[in-house]
N, C-alpha and C positions, 0 to 999 in steps of 0.2 A: 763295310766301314760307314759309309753313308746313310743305312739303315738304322743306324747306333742313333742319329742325330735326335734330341728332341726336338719337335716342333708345336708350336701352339697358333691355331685358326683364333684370331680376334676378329672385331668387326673392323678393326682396320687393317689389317692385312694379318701375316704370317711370325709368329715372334722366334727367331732363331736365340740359342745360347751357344757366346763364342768365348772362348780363352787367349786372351794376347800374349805372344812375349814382344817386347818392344825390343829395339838396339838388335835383332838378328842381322845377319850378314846380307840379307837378302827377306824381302816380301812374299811368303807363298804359307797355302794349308799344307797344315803338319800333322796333318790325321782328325780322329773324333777321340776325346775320350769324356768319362761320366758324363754323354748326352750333347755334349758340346763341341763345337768343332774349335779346333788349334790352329790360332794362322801368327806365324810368325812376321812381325814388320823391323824395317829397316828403320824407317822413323822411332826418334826415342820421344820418350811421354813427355814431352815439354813444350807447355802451352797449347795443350788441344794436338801436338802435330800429329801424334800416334791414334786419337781418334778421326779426324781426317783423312789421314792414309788409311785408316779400315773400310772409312764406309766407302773413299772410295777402291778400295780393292776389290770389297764384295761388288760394290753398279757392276764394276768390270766383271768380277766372273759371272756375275749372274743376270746378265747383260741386264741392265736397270738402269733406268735413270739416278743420278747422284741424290735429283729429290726426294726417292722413293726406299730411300733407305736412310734410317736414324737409330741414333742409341738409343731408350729409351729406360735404361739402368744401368748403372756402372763405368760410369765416364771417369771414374775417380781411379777404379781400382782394374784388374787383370778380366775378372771376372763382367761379361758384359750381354745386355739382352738386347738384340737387334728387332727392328720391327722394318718387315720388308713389305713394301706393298704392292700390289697387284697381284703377288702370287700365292698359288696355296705349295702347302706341305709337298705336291708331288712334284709342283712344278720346282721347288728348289730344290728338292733330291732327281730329278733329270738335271736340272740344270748342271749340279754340283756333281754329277757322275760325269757328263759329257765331259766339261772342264776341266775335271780331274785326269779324266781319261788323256787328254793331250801329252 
C-alpha cells in the first residue's frame, strides 16, 4: 500500500500527494489510491479547519514538527500536495508503515 505512494525529493524537503474527505466520523488514513494517500478528517472544510487538522495529523504520524509540514497546492479543494521537511521519500514510507502498522 505504502509503496503506491508518490513521492517527490525537492530542495526543500519531500512533496507527498494526499486526498481529504473532510466531516468523516473520525481522523485516520484510509489507504493510497492514484499515488496518493486518503486520510479521512473529522473537521469539515470551513475556514481553514480541515487544513489544519491535516497538517496537524500528518506532524503527528510522521512524528514532525507542525512547522515542517505545509500545503503547498490545494488548500481550496480535496486534492492536496504536502511538502514535508527534513525527510526524504524512505524516511516517510518507514515512517507511514510503522504508524500504520499500530
Amino acid at each position: 500500500m505504502i509503496d503506491d505512494l508518490t513521492l517527490r525529493q525537492t530542495a526543500d524537503g519531500t512533496q507527498l500527494s494526499v486526498r481529504v474527505t473532510p466531516r468523516a466520523s473520525r481522523t485516520q488514513v484510509d489507504g493510497v489510491a492514484d499515488g496518493a494517500l486518503r486520510v479521512r478528517l473529522a473537521a469539515p472544510p470551513v475556514e481553514g479547519a480541515a487544513n489544519r487538522a491535516l497538517t496537524e495529523f500528518l506532524a503527528d504520524l510522521l512524528r514532525l514538527p507542525k512547522r515542517d509540514v505545509h500545503i503547498v497546492a490545494g488548500e481550496r479543494g480535496r486534492q492536496k500536495t504536502i511538502l514535508l521537511r527534513g525527510l526524504t521519500p524512505a524516511d516517510i514510507r518507514d515512517r507511514l508503515t510503522t504508524a500504520l502498522a499500530r
